[in-house]
N, CA, C and O atoms as a MOPAC input file, in Angstrom:
PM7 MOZYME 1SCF
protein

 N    -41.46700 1    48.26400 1    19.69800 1
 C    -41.76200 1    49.65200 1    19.97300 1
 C    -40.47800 1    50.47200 1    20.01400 1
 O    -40.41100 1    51.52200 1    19.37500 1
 N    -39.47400 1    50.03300 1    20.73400 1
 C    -38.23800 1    50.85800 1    20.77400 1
 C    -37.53000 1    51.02800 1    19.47500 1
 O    -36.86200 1    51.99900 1    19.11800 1
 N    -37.84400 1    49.66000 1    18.66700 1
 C    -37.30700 1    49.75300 1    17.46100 1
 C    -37.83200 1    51.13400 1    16.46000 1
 O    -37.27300 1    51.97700 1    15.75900 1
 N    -38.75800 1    50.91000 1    16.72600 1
 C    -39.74500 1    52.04200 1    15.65300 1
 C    -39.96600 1    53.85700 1    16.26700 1
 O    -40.20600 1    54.96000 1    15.77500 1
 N    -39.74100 1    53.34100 1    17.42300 1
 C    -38.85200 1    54.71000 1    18.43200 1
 C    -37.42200 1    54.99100 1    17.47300 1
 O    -37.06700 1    56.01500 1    16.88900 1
 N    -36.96700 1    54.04300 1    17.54200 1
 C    -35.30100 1    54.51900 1    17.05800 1
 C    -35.41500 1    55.22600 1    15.56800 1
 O    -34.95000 1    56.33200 1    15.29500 1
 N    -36.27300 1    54.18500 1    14.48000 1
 C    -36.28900 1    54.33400 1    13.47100 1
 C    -36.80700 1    55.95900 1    13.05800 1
 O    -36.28900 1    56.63600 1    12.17000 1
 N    -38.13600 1    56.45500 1    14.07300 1
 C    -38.82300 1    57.03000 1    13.69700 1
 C    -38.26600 1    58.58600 1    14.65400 1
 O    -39.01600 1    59.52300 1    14.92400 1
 N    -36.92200 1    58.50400 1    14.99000 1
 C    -36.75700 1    59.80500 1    16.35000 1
 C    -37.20000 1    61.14200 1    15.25600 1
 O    -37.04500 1    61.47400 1    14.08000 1
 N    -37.76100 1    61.56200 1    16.34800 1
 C    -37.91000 1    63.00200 1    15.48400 1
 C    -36.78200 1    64.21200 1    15.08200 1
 O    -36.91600 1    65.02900 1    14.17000 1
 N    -35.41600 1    64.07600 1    16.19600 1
 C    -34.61300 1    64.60700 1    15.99000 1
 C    -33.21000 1    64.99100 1    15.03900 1
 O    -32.20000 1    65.69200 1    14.98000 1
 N    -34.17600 1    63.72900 1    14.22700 1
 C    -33.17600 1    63.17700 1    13.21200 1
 C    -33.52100 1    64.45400 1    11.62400 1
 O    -34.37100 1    65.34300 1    11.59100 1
 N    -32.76500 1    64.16500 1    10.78900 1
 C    -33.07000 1    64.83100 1     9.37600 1
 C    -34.11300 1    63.61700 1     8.56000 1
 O    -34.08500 1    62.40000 1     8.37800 1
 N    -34.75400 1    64.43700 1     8.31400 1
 C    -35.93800 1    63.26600 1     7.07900 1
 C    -34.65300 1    62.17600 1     6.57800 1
 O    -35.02500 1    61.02000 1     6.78400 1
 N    -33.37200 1    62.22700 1     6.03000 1
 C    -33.25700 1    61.71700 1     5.38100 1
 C    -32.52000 1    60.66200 1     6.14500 1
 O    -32.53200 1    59.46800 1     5.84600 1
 N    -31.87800 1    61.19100 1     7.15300 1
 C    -31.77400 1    59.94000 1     8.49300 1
 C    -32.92300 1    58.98200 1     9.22200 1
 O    -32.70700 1    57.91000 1     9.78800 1
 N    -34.07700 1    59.58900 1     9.07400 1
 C    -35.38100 1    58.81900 1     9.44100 1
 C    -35.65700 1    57.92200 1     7.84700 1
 O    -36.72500 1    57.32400 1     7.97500 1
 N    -35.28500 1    57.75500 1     6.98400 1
 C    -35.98700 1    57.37600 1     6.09500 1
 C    -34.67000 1    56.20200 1     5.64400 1
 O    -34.87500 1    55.10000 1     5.13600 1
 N    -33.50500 1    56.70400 1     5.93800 1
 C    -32.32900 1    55.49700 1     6.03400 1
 C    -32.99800 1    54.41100 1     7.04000 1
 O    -33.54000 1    53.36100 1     6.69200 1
 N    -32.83200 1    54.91800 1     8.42200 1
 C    -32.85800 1    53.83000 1     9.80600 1
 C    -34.33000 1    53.05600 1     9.18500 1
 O    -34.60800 1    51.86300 1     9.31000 1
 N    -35.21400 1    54.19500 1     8.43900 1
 C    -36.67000 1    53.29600 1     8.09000 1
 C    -36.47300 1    51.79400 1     7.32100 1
 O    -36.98200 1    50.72100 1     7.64100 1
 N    -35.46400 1    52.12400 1     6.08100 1
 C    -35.38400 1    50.71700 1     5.09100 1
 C    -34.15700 1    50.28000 1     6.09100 1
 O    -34.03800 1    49.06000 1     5.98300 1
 N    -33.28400 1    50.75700 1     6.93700 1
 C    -32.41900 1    49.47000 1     7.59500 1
 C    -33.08100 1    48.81300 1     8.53900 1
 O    -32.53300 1    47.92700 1     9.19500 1
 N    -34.25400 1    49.15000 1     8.70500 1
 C    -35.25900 1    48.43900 1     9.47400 1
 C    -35.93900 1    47.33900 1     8.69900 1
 O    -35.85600 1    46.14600 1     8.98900 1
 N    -36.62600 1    47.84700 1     7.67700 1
 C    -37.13700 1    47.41200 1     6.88000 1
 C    -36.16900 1    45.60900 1     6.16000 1
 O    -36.54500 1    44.44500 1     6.02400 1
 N    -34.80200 1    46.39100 1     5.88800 1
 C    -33.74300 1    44.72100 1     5.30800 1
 C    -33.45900 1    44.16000 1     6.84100 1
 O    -32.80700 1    43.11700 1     6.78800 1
 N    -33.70600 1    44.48100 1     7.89500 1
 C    -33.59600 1    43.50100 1     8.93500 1
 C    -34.40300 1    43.05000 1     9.22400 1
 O    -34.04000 1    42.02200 1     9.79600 1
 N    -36.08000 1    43.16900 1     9.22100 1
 C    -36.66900 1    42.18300 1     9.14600 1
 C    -37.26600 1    41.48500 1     8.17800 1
 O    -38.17700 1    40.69900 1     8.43400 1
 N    -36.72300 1    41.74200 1     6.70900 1
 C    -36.64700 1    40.72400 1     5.61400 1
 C    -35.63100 1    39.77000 1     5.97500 1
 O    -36.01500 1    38.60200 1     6.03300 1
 N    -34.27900 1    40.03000 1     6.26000 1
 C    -33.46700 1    39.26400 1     6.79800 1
 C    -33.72300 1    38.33800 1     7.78200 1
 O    -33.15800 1    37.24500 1     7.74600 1
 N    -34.60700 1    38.66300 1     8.77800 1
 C    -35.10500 1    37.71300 1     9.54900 1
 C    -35.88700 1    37.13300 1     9.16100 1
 O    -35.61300 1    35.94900 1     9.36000 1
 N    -36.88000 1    37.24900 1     8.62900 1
 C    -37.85800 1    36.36400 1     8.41400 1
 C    -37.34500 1    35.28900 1     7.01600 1
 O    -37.84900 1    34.23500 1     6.62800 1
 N    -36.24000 1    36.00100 1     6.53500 1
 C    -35.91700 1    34.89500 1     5.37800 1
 C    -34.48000 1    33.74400 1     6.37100 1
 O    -34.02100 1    32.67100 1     5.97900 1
 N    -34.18100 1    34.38700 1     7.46300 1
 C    -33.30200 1    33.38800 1     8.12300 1
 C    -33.93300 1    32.43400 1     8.80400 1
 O    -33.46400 1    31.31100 1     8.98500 1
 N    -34.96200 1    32.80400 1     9.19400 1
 C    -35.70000 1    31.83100 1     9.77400 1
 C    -36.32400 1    30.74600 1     9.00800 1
 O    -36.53000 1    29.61100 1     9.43700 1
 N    -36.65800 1    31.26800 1     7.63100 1
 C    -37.78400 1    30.38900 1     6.75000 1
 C    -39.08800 1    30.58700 1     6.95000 1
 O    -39.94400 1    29.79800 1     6.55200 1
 N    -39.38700 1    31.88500 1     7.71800 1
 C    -40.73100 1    31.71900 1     7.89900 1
 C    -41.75300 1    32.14300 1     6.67100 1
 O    -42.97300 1    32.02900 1     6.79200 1
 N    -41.13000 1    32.63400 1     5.50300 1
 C    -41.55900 1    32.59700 1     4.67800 1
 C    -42.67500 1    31.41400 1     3.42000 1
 O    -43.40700 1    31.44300 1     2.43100 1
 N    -42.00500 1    30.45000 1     4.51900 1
 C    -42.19500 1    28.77900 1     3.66700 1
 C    -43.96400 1    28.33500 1     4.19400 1
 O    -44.76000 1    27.57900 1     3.63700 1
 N    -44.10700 1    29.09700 1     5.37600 1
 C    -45.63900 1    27.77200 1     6.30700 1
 C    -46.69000 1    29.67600 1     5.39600 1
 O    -46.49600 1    30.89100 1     5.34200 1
 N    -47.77500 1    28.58100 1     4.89100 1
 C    -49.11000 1    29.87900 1     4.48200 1
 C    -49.15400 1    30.50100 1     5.39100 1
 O    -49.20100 1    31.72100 1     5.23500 1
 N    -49.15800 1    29.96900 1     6.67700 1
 C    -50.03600 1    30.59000 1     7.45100 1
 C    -49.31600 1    31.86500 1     7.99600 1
 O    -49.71000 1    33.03100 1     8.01200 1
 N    -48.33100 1    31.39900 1     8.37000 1
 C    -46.55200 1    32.33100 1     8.59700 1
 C    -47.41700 1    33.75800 1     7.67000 1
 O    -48.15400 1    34.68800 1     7.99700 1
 N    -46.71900 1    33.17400 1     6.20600 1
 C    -47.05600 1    34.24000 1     5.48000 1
 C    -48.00400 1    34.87700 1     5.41600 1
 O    -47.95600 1    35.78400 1     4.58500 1
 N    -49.28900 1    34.73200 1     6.22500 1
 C    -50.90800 1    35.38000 1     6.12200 1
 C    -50.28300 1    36.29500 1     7.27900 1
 O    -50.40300 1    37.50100 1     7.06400 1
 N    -49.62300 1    35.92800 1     8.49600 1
 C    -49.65100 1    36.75000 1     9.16600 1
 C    -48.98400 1    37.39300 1     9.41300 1
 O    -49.37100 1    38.24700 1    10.21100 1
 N    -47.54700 1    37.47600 1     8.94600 1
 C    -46.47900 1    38.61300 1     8.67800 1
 C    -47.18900 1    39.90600 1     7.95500 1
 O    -47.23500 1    41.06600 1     8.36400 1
 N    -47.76600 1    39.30200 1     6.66800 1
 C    -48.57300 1    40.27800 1     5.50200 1
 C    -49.28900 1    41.03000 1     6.58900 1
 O    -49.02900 1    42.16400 1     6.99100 1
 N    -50.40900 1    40.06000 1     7.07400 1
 C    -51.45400 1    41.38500 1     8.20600 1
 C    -50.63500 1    42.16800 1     8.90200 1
 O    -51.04300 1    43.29400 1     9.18400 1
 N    -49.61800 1    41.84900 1     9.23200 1
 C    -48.80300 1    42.89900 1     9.83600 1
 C    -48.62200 1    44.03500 1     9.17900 1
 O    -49.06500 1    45.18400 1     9.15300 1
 N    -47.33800 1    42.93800 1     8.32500 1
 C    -46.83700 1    44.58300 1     7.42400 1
 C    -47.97900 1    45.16700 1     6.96600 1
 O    -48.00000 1    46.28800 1     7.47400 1
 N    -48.66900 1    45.05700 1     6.47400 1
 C    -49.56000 1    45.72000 1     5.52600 1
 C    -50.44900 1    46.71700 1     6.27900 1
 O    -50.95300 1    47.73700 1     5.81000 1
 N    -50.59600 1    46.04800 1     8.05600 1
 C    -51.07600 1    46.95200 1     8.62600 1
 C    -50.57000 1    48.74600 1     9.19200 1
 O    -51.15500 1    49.76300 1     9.56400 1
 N    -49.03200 1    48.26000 1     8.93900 1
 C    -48.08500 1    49.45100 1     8.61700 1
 C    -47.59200 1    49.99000 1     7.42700 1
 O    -46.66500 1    50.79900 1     7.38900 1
 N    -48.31000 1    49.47700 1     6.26100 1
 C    -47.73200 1    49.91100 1     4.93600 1
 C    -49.01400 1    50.46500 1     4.54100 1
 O    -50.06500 1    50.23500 1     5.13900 1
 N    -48.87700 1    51.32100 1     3.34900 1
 C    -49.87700 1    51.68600 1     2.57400 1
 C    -49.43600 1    50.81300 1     0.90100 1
 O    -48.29600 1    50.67400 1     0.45700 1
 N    -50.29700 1    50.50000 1     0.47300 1
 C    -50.74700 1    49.74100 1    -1.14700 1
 C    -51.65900 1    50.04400 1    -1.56100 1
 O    -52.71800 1    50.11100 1    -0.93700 1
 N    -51.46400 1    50.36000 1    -2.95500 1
 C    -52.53200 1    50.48200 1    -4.12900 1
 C    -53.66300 1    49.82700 1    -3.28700 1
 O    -53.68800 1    48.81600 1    -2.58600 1
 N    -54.65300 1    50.82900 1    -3.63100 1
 C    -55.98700 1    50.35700 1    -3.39200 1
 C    -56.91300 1    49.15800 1    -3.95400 1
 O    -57.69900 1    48.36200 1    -3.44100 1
 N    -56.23100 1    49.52800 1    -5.81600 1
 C    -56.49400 1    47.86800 1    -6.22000 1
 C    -55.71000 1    46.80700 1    -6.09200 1
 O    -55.85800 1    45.87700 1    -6.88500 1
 N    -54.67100 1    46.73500 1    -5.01300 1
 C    -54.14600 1    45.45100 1    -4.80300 1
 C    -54.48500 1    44.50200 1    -3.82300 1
 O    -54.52800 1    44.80200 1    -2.63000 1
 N    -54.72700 1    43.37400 1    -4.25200 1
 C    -55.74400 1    42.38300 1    -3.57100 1
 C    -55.04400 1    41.83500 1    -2.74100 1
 O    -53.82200 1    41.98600 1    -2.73000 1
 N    -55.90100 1    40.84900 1    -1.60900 1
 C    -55.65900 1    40.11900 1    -0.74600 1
 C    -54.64500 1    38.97600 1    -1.63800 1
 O    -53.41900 1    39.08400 1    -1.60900 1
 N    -54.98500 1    38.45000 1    -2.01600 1
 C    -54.52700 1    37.47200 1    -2.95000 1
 C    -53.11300 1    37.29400 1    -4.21100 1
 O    -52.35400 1    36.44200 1    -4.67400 1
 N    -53.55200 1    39.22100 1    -4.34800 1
 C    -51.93300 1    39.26500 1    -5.02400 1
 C    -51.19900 1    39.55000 1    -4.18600 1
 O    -50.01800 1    39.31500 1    -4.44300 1
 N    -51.49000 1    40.12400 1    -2.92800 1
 C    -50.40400 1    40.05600 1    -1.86400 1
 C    -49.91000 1    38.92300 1    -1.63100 1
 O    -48.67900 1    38.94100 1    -1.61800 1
 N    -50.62100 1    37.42300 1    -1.34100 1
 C    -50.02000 1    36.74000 1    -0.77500 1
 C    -49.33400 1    36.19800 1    -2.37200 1
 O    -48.11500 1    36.06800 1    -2.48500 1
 N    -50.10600 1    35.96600 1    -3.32600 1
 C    -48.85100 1    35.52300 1    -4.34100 1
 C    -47.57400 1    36.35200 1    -4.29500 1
 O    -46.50400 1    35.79000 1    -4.52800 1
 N    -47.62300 1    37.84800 1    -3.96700 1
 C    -46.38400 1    38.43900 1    -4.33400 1
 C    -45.05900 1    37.83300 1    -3.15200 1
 O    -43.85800 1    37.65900 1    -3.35900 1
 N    -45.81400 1    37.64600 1    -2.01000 1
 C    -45.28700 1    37.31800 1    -0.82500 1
 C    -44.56800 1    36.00500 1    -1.29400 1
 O    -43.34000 1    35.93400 1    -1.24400 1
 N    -45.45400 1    34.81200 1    -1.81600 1
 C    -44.88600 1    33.42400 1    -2.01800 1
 C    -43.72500 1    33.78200 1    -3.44800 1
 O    -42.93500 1    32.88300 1    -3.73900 1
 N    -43.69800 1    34.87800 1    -4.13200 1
 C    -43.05000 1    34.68300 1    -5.50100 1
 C    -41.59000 1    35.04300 1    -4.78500 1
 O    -40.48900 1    34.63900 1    -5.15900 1
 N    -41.94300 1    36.11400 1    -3.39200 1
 C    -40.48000 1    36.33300 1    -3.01200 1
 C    -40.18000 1    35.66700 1    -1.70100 1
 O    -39.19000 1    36.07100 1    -1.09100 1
 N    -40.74700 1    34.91100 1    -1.29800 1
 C    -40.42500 1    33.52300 1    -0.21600 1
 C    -39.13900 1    33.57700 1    -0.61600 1
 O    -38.70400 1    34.30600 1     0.27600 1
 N    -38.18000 1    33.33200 1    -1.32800 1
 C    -36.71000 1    32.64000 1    -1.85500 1
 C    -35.27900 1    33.78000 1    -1.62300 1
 O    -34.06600 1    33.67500 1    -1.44400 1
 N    -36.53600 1    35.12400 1    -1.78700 1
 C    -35.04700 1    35.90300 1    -1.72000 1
 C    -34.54700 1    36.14400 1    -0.12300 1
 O    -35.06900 1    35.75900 1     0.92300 1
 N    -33.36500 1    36.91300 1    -0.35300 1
 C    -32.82800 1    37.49900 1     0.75300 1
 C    -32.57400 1    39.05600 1     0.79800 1
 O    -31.87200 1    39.33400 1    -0.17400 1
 N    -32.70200 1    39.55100 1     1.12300 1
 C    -31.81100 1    41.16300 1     1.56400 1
 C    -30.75600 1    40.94000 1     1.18200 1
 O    -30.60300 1    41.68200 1     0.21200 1
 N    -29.53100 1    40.13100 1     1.39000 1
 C    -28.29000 1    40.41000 1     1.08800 1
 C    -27.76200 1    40.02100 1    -0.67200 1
 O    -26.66400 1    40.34200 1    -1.12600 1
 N    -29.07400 1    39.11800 1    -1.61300 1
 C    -29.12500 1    39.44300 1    -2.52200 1
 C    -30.11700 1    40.13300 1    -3.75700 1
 O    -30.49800 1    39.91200 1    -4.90600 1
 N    -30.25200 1    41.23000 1    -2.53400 1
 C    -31.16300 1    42.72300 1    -3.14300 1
 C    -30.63100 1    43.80900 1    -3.65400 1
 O    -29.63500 1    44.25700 1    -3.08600 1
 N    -30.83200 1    44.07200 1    -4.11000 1
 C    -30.63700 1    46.26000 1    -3.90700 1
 C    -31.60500 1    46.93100 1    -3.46000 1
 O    -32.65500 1    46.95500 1    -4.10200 1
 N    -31.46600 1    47.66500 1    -2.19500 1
 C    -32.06400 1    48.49800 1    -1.67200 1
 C    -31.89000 1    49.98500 1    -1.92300 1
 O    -31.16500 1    50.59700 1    -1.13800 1
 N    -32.41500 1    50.58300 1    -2.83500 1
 C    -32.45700 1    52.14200 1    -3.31300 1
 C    -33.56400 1    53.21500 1    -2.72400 1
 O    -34.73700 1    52.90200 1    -2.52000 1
 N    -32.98900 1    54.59500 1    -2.46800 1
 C    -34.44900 1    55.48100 1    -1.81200 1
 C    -34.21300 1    56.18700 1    -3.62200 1
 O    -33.19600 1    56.37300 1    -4.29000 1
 N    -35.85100 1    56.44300 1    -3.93700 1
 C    -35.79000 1    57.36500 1    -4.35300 1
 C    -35.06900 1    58.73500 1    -4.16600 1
 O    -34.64000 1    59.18600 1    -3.10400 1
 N    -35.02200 1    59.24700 1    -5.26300 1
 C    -34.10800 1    59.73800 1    -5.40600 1
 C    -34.48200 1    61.47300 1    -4.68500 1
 O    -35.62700 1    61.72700 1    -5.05800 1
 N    -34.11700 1    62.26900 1    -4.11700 1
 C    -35.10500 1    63.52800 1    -3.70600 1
 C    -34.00200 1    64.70600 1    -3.20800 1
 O    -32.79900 1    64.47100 1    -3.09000 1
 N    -34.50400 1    65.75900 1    -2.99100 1
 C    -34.11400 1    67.19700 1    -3.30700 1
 C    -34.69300 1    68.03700 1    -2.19400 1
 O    -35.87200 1    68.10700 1    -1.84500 1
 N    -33.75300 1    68.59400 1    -1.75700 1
 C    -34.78000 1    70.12900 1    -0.93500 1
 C    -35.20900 1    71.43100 1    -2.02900 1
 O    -34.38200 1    72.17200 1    -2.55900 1
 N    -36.25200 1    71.48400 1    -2.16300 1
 C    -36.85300 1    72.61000 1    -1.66200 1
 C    -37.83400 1    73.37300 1    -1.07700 1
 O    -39.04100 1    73.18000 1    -0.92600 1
 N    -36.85800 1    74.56800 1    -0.67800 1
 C    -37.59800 1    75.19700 1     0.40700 1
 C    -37.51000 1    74.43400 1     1.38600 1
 O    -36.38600 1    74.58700 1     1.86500 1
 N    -38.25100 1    73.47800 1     2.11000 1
 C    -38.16800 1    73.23200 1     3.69600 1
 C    -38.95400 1    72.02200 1     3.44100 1
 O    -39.36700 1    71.32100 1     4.36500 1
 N    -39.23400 1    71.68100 1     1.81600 1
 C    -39.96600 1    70.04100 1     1.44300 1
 C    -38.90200 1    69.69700 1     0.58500 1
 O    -38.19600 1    70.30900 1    -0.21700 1
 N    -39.02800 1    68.13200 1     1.12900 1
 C    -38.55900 1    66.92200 1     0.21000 1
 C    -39.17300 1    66.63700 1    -1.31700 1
 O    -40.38100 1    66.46600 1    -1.48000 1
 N    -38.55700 1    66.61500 1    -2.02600 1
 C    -38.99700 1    66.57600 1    -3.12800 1
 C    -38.40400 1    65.63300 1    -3.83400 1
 O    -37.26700 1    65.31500 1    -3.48500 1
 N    -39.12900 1    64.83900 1    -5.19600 1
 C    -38.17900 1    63.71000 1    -5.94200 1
 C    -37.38200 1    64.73300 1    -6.88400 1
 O    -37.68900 1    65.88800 1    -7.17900 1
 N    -36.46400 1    64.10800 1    -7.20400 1
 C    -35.34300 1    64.87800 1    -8.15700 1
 C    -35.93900 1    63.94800 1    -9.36700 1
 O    -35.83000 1    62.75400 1    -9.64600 1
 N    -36.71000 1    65.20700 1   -10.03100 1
 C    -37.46500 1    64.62600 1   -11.41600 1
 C    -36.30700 1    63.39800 1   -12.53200 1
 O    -36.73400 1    62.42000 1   -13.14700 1
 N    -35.09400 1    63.79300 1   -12.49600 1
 C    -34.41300 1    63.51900 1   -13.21200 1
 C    -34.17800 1    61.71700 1   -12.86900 1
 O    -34.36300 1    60.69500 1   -13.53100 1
 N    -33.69300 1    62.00200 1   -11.51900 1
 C    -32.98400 1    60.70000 1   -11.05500 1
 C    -34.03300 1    59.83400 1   -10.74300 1
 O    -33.65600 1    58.69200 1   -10.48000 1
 N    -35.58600 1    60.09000 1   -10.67700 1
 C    -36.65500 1    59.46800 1   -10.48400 1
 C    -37.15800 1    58.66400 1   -11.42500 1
 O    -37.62300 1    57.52900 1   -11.31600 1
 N    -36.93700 1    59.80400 1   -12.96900 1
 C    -37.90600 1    59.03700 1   -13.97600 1
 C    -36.75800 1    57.89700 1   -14.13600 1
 O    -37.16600 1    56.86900 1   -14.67700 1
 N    -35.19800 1    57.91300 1   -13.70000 1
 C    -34.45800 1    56.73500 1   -14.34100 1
 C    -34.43100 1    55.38400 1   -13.46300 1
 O    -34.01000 1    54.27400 1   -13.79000 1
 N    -35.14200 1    55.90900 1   -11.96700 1
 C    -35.69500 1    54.94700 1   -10.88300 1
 C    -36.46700 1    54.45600 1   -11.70800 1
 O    -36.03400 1    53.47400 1   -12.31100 1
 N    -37.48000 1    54.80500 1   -11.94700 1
 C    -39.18700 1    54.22300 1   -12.49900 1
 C    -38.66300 1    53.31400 1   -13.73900 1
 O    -39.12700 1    52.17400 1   -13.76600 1
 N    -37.92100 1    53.61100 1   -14.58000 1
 C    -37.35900 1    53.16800 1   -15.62200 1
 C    -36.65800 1    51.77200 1   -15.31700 1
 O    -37.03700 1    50.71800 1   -15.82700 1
 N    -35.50900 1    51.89200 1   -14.36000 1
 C    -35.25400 1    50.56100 1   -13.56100 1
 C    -35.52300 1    49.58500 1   -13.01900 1
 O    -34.97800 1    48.50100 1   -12.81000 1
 N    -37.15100 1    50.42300 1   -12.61800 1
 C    -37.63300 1    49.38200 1   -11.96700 1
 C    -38.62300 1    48.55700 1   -13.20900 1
 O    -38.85800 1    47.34900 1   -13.19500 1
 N    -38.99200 1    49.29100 1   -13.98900 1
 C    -39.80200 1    48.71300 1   -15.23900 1
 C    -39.26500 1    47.54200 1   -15.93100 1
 O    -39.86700 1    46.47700 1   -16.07000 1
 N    -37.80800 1    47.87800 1   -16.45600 1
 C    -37.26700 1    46.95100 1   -16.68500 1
 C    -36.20900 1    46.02600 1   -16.08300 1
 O    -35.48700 1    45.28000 1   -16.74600 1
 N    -36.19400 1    46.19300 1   -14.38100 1
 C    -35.79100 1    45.24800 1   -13.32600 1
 C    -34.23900 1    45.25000 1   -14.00500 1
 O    -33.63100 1    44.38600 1   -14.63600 1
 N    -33.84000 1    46.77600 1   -13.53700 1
 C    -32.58300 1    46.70900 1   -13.58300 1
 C    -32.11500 1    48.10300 1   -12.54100 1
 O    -31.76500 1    49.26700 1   -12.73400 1
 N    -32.32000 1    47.30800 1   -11.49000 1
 C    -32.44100 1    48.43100 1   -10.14500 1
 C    -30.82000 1    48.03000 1    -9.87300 1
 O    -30.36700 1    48.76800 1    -8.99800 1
 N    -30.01400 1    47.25100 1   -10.28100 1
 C    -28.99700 1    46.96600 1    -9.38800 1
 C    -27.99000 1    48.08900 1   -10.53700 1
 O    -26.98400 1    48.61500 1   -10.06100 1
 N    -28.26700 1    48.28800 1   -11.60600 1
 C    -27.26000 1    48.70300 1   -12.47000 1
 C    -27.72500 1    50.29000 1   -12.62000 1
 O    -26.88700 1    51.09600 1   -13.02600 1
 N    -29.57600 1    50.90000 1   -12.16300 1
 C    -29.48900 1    52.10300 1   -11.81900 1
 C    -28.60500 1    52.46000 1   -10.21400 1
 O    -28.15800 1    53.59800 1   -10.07500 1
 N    -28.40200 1    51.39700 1    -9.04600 1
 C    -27.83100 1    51.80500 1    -8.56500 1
 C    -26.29100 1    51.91100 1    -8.68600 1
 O    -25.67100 1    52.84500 1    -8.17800 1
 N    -25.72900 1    50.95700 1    -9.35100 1
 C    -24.02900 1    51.75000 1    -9.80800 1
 C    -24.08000 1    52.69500 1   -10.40800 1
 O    -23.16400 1    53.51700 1   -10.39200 1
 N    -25.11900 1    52.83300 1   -11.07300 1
 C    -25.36200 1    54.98700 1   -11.94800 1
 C    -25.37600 1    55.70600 1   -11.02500 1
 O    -24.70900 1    56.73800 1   -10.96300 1
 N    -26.47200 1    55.10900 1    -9.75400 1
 C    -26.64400 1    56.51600 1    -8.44200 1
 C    -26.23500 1    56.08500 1    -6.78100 1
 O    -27.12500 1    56.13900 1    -5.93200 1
 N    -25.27600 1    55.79400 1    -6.52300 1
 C    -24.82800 1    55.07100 1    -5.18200 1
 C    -25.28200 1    55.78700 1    -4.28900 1
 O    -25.49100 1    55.09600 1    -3.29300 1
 N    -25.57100 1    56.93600 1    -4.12100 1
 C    -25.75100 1    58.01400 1    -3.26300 1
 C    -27.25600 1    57.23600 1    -2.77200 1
 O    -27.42300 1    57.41400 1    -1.56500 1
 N    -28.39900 1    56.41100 1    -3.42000 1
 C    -29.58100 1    56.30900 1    -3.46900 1
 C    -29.31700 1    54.43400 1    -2.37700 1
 O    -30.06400 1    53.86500 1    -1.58100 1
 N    -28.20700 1    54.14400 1    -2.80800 1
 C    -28.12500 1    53.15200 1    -1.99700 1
 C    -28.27200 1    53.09900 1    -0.48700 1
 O    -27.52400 1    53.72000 1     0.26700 1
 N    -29.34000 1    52.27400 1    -0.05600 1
 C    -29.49100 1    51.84300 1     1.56600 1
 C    -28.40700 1    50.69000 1     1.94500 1
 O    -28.49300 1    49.55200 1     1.48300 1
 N    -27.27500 1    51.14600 1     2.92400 1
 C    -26.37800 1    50.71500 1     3.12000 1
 C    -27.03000 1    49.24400 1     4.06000 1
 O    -28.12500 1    49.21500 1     4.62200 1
 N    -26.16300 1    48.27900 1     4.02700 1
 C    -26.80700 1    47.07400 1     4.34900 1
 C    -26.81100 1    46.93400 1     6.39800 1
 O    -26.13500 1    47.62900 1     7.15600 1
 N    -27.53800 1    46.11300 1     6.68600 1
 C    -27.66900 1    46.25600 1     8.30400 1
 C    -26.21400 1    45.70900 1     8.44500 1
 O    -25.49400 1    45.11800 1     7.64000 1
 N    -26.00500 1    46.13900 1     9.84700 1
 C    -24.43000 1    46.00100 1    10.32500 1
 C    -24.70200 1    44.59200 1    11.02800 1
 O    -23.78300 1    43.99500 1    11.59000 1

């Protein structure tokens, strides 16, 4: 709770709430991949009910491709990820994606080359937990 207090203060700028959000986010990938709890099904059934109970997903994504997606990334770590925010813009008094730096996100991610759109856009980089 305090954690998600911290993550979520209101006093912060959107774009400080949405940093502390994914350094939240690679610390408990980090944990759960230090631990291994990634490895027991059952582990993994119930981390997923978690997260998922705090995430939103495609409506057609199944029970089932969740947990395959879950077991395909059992192996990784956070510290050999790239963590990128979309890319976004003020205006007026809304957040907005920066059409430009977005379509070359979407593009990166299509062809799973997120680590080399982020040496194009460092600014988009989520700095790693301390």
């Amino acid at each position: 709770t305090e954690v998600l207090q911290y993550a979520r203060q209101p006093s912060l700028s959107e774009n400080a709430r949405v940093l502390r959000q994914q350094i939240l986010m690679r610390a408990v990938l980090n944990k759960l991949a230090d631990e291994h709890l990634l490895t027991n099904p059952l582990t993994i059934t119930r981390v997923l009910n978690a997260l998922t109970s705090m995430l939103t997903v495609d409506s057609t994504f199944t029970n089932s491709q969740v947990l395959s997606l879950a077991s395909d990334l059992g192996g990784l770590s956070s510290s050999a990820s790239t963590f990128v925010t979309a890319p976004t813009e003020m205006v007026g008094n809304s957040v907005v994606l920066n059409p430009t730096e977005s379509s070359a996100l979407w593009s990166a991610i299509s062809n799973d080359s997120i680590a080399a759109f982020a040496k194009q856009h460092p600014a988009t980089v989520t700095p790693a937990t301390p």
